[in-house]
VEXDREN-2710 file (C-alpha; in Angstrom, 1 decimal):
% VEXDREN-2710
k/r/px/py/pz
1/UNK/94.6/66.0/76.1
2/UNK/95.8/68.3/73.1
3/UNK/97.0/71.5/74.4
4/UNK/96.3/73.8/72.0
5/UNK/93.8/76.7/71.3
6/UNK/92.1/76.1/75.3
7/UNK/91.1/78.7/77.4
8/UNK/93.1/78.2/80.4
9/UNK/92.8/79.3/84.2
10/UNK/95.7/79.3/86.0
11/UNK/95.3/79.7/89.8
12/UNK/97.6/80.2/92.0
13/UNK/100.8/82.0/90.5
14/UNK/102.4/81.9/93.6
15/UNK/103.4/78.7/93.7
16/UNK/104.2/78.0/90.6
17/UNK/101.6/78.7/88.9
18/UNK/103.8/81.2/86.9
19/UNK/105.5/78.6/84.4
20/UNK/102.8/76.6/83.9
21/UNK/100.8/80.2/82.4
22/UNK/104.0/80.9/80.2
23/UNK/104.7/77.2/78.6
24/UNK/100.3/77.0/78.4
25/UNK/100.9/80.0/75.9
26/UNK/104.0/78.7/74.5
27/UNK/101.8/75.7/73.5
28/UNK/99.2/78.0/71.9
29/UNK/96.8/78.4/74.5
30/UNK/94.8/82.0/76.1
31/UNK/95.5/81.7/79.7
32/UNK/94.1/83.9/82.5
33/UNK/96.4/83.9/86.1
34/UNK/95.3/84.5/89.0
35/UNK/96.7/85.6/91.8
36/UNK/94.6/83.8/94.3
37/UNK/96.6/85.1/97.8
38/UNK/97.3/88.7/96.3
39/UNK/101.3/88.4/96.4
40/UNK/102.5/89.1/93.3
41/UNK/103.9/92.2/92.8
42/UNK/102.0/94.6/90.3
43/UNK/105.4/94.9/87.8
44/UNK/105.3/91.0/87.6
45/UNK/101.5/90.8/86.8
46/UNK/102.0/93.5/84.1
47/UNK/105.1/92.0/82.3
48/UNK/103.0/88.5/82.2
49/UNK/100.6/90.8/80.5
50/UNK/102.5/92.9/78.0
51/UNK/105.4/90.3/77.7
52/UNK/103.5/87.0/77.6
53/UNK/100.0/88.0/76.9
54/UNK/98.5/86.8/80.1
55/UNK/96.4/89.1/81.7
56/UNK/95.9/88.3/85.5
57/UNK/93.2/89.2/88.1
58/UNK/93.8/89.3/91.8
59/UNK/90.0/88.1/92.4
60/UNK/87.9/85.2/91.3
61/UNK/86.5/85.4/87.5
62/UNK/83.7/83.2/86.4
63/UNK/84.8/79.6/85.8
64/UNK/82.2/79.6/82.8
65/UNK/84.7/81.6/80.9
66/UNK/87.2/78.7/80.8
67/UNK/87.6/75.4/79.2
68/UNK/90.1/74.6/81.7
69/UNK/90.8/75.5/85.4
70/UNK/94.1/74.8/87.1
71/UNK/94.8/74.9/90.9
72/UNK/97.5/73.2/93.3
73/UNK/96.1/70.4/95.1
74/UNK/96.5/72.7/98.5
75/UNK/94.1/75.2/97.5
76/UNK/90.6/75.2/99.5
77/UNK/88.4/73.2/97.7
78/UNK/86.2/76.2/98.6
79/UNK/88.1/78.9/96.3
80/UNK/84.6/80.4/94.7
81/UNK/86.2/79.6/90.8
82/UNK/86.9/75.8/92.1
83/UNK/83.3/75.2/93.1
84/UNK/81.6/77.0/90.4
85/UNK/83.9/74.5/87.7
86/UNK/83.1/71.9/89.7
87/UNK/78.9/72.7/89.6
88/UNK/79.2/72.7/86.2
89/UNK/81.2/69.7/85.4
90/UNK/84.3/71.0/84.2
91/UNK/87.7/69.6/84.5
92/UNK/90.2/71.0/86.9
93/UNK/93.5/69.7/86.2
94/UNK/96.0/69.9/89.4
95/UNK/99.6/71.5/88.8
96/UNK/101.4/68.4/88.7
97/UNK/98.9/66.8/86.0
98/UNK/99.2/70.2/83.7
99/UNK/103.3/70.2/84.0
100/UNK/103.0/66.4/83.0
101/UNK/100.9/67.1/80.4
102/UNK/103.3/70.0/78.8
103/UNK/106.3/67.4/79.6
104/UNK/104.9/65.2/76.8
105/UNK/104.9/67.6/74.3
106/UNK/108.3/68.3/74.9
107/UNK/110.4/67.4/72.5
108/UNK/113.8/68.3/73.8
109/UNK/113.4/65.8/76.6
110/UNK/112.9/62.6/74.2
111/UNK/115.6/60.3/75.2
112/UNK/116.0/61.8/78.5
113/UNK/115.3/59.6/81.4
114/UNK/113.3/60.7/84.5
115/UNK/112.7/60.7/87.9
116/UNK/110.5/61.9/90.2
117/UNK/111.1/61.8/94.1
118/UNK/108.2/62.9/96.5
119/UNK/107.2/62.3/100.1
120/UNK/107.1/64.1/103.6
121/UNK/110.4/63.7/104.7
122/UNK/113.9/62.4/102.9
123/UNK/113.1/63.6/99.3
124/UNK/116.2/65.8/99.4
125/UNK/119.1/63.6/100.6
126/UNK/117.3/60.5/98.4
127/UNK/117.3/62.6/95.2
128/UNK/120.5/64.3/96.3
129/UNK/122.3/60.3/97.2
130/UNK/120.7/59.1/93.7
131/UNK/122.3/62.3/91.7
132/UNK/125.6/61.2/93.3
133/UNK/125.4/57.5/92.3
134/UNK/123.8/57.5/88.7
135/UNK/126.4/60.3/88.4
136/UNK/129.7/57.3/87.8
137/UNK/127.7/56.4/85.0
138/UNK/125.2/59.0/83.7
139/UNK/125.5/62.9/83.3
140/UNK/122.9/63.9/85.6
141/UNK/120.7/67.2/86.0
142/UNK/119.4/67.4/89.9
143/UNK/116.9/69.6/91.3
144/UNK/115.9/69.7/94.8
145/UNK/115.3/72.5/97.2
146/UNK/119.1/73.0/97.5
147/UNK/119.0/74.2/93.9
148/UNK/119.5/72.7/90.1
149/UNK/122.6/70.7/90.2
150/UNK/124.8/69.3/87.1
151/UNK/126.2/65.8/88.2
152/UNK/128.7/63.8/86.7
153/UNK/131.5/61.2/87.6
154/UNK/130.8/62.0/91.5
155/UNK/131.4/65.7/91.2
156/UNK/128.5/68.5/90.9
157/UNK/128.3/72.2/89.8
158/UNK/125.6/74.5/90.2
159/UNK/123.5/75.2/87.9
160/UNK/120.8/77.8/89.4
161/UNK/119.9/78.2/93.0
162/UNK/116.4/79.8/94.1
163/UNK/113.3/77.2/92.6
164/UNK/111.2/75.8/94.8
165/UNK/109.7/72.2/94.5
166/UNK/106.2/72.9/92.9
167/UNK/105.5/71.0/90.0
168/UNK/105.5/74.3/88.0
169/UNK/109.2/74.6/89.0
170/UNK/110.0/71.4/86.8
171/UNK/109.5/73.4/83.9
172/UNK/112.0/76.2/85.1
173/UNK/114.5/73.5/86.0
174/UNK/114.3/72.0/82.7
175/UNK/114.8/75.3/80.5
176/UNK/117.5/76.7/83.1
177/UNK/119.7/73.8/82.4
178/UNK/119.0/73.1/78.8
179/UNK/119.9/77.2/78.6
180/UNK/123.1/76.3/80.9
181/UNK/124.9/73.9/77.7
182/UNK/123.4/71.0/79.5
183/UNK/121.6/67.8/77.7
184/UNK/121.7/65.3/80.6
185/UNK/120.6/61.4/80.0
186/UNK/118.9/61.7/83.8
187/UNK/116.7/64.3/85.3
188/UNK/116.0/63.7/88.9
189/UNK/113.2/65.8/90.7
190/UNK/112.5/66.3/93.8
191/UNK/108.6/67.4/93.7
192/UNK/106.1/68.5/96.5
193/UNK/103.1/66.4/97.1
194/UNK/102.5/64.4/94.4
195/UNK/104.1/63.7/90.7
196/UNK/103.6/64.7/87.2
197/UNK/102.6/60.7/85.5
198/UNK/105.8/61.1/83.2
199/UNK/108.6/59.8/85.5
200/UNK/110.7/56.7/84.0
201/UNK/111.3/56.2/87.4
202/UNK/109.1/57.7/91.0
203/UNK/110.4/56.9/94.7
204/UNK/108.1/57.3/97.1
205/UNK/110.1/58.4/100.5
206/UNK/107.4/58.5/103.3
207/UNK/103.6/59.4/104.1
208/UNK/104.0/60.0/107.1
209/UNK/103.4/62.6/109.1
210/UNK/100.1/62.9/107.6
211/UNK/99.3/66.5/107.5
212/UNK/96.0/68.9/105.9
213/UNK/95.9/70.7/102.8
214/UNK/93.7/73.0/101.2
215/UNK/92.2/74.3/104.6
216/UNK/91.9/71.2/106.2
217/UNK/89.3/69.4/103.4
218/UNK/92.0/67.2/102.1
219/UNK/95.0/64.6/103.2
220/UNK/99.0/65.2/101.7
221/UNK/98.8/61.9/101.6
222/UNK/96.2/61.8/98.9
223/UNK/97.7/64.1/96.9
224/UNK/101.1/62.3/96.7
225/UNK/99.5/59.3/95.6
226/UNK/99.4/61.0/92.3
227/UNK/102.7/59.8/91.8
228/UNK/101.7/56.4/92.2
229/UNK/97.9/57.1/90.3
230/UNK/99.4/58.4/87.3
231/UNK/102.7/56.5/86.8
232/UNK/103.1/55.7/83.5
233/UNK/102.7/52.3/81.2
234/UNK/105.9/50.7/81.7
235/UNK/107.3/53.2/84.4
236/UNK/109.0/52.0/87.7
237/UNK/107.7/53.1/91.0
238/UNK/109.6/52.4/94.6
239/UNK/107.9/52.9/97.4
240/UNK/108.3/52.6/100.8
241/UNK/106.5/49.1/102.3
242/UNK/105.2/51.2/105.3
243/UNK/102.8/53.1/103.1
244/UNK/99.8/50.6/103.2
245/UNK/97.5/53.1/101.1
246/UNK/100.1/53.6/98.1
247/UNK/100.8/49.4/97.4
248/UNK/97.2/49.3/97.6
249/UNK/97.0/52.1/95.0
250/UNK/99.7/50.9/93.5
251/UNK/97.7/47.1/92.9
252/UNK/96.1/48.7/89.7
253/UNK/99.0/51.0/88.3
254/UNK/100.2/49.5/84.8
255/UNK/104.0/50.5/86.1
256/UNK/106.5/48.0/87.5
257/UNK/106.3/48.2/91.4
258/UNK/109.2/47.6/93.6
259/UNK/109.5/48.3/97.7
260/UNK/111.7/49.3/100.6
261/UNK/112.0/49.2/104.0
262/UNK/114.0/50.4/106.4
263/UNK/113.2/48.5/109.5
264/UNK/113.9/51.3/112.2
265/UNK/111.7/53.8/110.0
266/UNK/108.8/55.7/111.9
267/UNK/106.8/54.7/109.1
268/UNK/106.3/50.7/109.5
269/UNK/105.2/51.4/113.5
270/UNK/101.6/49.8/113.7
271/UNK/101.7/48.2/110.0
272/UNK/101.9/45.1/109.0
273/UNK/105.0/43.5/108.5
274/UNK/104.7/44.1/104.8
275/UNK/107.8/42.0/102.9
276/UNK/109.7/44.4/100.7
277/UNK/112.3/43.9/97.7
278/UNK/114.8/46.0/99.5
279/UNK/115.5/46.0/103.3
280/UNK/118.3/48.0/105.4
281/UNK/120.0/46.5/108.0
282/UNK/122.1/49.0/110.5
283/UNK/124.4/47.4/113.3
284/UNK/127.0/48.7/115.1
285/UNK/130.4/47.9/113.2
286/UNK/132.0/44.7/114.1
287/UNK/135.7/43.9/113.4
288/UNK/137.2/44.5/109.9
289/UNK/137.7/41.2/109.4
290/UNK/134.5/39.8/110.9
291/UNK/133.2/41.8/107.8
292/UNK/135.5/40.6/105.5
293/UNK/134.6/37.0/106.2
294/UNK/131.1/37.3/106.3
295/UNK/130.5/39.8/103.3
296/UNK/133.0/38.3/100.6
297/UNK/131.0/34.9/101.3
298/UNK/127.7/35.9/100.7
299/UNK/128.3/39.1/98.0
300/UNK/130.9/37.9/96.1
301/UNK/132.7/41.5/96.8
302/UNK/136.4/42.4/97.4
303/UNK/137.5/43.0/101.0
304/UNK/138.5/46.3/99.7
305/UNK/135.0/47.3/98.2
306/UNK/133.1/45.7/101.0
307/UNK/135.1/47.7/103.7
308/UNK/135.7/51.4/102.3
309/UNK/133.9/51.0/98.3
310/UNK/137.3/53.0/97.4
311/UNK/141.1/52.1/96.9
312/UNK/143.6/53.0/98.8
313/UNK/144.3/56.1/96.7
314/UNK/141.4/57.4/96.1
315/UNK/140.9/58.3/100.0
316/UNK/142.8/61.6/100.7
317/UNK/144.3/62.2/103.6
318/UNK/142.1/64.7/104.7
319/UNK/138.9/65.3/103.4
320/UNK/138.3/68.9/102.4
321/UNK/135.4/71.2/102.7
322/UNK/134.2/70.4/99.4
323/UNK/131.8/68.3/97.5
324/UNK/133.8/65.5/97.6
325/UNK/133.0/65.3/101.2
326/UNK/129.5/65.5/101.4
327/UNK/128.2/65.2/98.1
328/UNK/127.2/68.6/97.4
329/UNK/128.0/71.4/95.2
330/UNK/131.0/74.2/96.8
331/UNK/128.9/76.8/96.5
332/UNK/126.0/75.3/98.8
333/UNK/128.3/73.7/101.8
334/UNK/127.9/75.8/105.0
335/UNK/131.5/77.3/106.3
336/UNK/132.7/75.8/109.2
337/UNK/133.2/71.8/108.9
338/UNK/135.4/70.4/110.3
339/UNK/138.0/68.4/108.4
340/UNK/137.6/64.9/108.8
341/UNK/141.1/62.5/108.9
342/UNK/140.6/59.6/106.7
343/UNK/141.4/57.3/109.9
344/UNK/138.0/58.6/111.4
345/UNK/136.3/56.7/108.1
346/UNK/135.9/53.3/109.5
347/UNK/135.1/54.3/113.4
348/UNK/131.2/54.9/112.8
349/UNK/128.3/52.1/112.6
350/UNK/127.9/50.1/108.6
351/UNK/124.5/49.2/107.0
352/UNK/123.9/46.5/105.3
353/UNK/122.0/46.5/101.8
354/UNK/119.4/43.3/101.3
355/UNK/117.6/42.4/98.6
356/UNK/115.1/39.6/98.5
357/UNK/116.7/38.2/101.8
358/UNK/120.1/38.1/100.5
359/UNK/122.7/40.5/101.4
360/UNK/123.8/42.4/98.5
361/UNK/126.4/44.9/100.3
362/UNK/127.9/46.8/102.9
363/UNK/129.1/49.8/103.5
364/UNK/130.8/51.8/106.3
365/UNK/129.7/55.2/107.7
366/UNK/131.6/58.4/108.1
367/UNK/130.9/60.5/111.1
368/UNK/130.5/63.9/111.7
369/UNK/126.6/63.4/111.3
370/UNK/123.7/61.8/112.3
371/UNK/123.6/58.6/110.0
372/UNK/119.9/57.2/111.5
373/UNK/118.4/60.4/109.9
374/UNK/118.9/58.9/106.5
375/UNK/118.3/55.5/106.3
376/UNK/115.5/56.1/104.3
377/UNK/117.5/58.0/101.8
378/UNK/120.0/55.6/102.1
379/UNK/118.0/52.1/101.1
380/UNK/115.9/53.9/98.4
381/UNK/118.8/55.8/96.9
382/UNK/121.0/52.6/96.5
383/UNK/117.8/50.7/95.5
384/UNK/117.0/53.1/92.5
385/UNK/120.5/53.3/91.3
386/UNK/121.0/49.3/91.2
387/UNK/117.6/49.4/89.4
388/UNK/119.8/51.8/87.1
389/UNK/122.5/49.4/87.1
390/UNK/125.0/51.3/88.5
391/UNK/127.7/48.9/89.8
392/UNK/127.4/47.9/93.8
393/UNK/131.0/49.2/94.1
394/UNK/130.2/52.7/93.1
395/UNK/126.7/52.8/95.5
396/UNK/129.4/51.7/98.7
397/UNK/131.6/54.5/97.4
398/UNK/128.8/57.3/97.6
399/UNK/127.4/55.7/100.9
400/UNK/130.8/56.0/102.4
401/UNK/132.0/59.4/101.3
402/UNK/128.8/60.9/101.9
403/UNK/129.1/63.0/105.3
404/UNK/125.4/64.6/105.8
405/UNK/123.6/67.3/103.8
406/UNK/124.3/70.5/105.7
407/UNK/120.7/71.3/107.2
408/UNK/119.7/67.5/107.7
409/UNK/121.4/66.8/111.0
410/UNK/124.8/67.5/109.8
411/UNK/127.3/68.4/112.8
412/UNK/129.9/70.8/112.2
413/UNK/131.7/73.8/114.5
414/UNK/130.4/77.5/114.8
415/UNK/133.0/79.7/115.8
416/UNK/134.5/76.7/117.3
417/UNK/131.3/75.5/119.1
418/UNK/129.5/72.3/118.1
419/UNK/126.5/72.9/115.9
420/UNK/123.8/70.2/114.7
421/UNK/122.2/72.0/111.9
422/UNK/119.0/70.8/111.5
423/UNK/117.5/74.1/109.6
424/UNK/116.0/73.1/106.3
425/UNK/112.6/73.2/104.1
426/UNK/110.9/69.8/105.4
427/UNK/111.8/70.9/109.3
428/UNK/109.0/70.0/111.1
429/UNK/108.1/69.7/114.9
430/UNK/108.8/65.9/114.9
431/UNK/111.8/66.6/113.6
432/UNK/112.7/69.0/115.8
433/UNK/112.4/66.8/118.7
434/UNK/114.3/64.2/117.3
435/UNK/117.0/66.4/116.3
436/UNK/117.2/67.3/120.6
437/UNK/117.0/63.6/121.6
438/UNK/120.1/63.4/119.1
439/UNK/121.6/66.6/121.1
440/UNK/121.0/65.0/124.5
441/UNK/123.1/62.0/123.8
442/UNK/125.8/64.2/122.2
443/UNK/125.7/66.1/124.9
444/UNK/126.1/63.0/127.0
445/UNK/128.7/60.7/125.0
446/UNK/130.9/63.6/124.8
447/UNK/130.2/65.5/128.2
448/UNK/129.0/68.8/126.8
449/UNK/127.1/71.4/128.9
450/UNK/124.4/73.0/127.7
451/UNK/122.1/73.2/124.8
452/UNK/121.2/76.3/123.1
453/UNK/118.3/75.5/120.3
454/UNK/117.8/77.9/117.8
455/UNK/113.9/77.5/116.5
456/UNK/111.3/78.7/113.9
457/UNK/110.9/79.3/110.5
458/UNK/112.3/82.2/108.1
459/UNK/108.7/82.1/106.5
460/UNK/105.6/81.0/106.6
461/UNK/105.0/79.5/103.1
462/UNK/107.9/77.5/103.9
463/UNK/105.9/74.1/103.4
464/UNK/103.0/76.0/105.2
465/UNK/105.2/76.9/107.9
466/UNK/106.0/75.5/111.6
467/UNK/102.6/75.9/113.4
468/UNK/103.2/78.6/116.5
469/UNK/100.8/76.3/118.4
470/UNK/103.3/73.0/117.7
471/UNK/105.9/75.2/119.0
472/UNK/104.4/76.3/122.4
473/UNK/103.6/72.8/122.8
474/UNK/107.4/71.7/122.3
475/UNK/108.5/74.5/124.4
476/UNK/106.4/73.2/127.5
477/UNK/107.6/69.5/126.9
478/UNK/111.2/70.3/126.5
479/UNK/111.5/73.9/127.6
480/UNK/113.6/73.4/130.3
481/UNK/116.3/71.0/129.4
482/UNK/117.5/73.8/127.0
483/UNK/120.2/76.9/128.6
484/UNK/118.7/78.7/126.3
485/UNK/116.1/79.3/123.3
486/UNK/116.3/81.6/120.4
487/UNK/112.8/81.6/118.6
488/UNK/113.2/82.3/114.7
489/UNK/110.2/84.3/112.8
490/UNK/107.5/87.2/113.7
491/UNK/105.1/84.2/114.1
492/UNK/107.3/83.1/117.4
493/UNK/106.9/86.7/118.9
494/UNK/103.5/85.3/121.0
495/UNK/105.0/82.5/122.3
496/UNK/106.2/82.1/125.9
497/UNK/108.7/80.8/127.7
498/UNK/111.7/80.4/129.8
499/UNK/114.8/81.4/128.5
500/UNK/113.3/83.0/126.0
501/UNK/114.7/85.0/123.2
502/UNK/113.6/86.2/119.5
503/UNK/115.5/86.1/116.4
504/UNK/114.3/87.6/112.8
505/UNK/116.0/84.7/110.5
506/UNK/118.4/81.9/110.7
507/UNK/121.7/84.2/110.8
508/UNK/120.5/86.2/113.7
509/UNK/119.4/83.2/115.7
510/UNK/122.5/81.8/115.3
511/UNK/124.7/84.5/115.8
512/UNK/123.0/85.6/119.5
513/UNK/123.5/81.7/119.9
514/UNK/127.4/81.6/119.0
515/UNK/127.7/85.3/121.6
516/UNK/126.0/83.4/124.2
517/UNK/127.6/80.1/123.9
518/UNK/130.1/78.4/126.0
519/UNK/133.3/77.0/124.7
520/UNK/131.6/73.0/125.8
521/UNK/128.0/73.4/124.7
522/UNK/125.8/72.5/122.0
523/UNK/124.0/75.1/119.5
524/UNK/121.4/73.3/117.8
525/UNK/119.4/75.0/114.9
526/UNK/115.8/73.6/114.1
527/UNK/114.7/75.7/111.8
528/UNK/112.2/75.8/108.6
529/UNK/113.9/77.7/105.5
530/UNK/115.0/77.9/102.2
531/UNK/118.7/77.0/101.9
END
């Protein structure tokens, strides 16, 4: 499609819709935004106006006006502008398939490899695990809902922190780093519900939970197929083995099609048992040298590489609070962890890496987080960057270092009481109550007290938010095996409880938490925000 001298509608300048206005007039286009939920503020719509030449409306305009429309796949199919267009046969192109389009006629990425990461849960530690690992070989640019990350040689800087994960965020991504000095040879995004059809290379994390979008009349699901529906001639996709409606999607995309599986994954209950290309295995850790015998047989590896995927000198004595130590940029770690002895590396469990049945690796995990939260990151991070080429020695060397993303069930001290953060943009009410069954055994392999959850969401539009219905519901389930609750948001002010207690964001909640707390409990913080 040429993109030039259309009439274009953008809806939805909310989320995202912004950028993809701005680089349709960029390409030559007239473009109309509007503002379909009213939030933009009236200074924003007028610069668009008298800066960029796009005059918005806060209402529905006659789709007959337009040779284009553009919405977000979550928008009610019912939005009066969307059924009008699609009366009269005319093309609505989604925000993803727009940004793909203006990615093509971008010159400034040709030679630039890309990848696109989408999915309900693990996009963020995959992308963030793949950054680190094409990283000892590539220069990297990263963006994810942590921010827009320059990799290179295991170490990151921060680029820009604020985008969300709409397609139309790509675009931002893009210009903010090309503006920063940096020409990367890998961009790596982390994109909601769905991809652009111009990846080099798309991971598919999960499907499930399953949710509604655009009130109710669609599936997510659907809408992340796009990813695999549009993949490019020549393009790789990975994709988990447990979605059963993307490989049969995926049966008639012209792109090369490889699959993982992590065994344990919520994902595979009541599928097939679909084969894959690349399987984890996760065991307790034997004895070094039960290891050693075993792995060097079948891999070919150094007992060295197999057992820590470092030398001897590269493993400080302690590791700092920095990105070394979990893989993440200074300026987005959380103050407060706990230093970690490099003794303490070898103690946790070890995964084991398999490809086509035969064991490729091993690697040891650090603790100081909850490991079983990212096996899917885990097998379809390592899978992507061997698809790279990255060497198996460097993959082992990110696996081991890496100690949790802080927000994905990373444990660390508050005030010197023992916090699992669990507060981060894909929080949802099944992860919530995993992230208690985790505190209930901590609480019970190291004889704690109490547990004091701190739950909610900072907004609303957070991912459409943490339904106040799903919370009530927890609340009576698990209610009582909690000292007490802190409830995060104005939406959590009608529920009801025992032990009840309201917070207005994350920082409050976990400051009554910290006042209240005991020396030998547990704070726990479930909660859906921005970090």
């Amino acid at each position: 499609m040429g993109l030039n001298r259309k009439k274009f509608a953008v809806l939805d300048l909310t989320h995202g819709g912004i950028p993809i206005a701005k680089s349709l007039v960029a390409a030559g286009n007239k473009v109309v935004g509007i503002d379909v939920y009213g939030t933009i503020e009236p200074d924003i719509l007028l610069e668009l106006e008298e800066t960029h030449g796009i005059p918005c409306s806060k209402t529905p305009l006659s789709a007959s006006e337009f040779d284009i429309l553009v919405a977000p796949v979550h928008l009610d199919s019912a939005y009066p502008m969307l059924v009008e267009a699609r009366a009269q046969g005319k093309r609505v192109f989604s925000h993803h398939e727009i940004v793909g389009e203006i990615l093509k006629i971008d010159s400034k990425l040709s030679g630039i490899k890309k990848v696109e990461v989408t999915g309900v849960k693990a996009k963020t530690s995959t992308a963030s695990l793949l950054a680190d690992m094409l990283s000892r070989q590539f220069e990297v640019v990263l963006h994810t809902s942590r921010g827009l990350e320059y990799w290179i040689a295991g170490t990151s800087s921060l680029i820009h922190r604020g985008l969300s994960i709409t397609p139309g965020s790509i675009l931002v991504a893009i210009e903010k780093a090309f503006e920063a000095g940096f020409r990367p040879e890998i961009f790596i995004f982390e994109i909601s519900i769905g991809g652009t059809g111009t990846a080099d290379f798309g991971i598919l994390t999960t499907l499930l939970p399953d949710y509604g979008i655009a009130n109710n009349t669609a599936l997510a699901s659907e809408a992340k197929l796009q990813l695999v529906r549009q993949a490019k001639s020549g393009s790789t996709l990975l994709i988990n083995a447990g979605t059963e409606k993307a490989l049969k999607t995926a049966k008639m995309s012209q792109a090369k099609v490889l699959t993982f599986k992590d065994p344990f994954s919520d994902e595979l209950l009541g599928t097939s048992n679909q084969a894959a290309d690349f399987v984890l295995e996760t065991r307790c850790r034997p004895s070094k040298s039960s290891i050693s015998s075993e792995l060097s047989t079948s891999s070919g590896l150094s007992d060295s590489s197999i057992i820590t995927g470092l030398s001897d000198s590269s493993i400080p004595a302690v590791l700092p609070d920095s990105s070394i130590s979990t893989g993440l940029p200074d300026s987005s770690i959380s103050t407060g962890l706990p230093e970690i002895q490099a003794s303490q590396a070898s103690s946790g469990s070890y995964i084991c890496f398999m490809h086509r049945g035969k064991k490729v690796f091993s690697a040891c995990l650090r603790p100081g987080y909850n490991s079983s939260s990212y096996r899917t990151a885990f097998i379809a991070a390592s899978a992507a960057a061997l698809e790279f080429g990255i060497r198996h020695e460097a993959v082992i060397s990110v696996i081991e270092g890496f100690g949790g993303l802080s927000g994905r069930m990373q444990e660390r001290e508050i005030n010197g009481i023992s916090l699992i953060d669990n507060s981060n943009s894909g929080m949802d009410i099944l992860s919530a109550e995993k992230a208690l069954e985790y505190a209930f055994l901590k609480r019970k392999d190291e004889k704690k007290e109490s547990i004091i959850l701190v739950l909610g969401e900072e907004a609303s539009q957070v991912c459409e938010g943490l339904p106040p219905k799903s919370v009530q519901g927890f609340l009576e389930k698990f209610g009582t095996k909690c000292r007490q609750i802190i409830l995060v948001g104005e939406r959590m002010k009608a529920i009801n409880g025992k032990n009840v207690s309201y917070a207005r964001n994350l920082p409050e909640g976990l400051s009554k938490a910290t006042e209240s707390a005991r020396s030998n409990d547990i704070i726990l913080s479930s909660v859906k925000c921005f970090r």
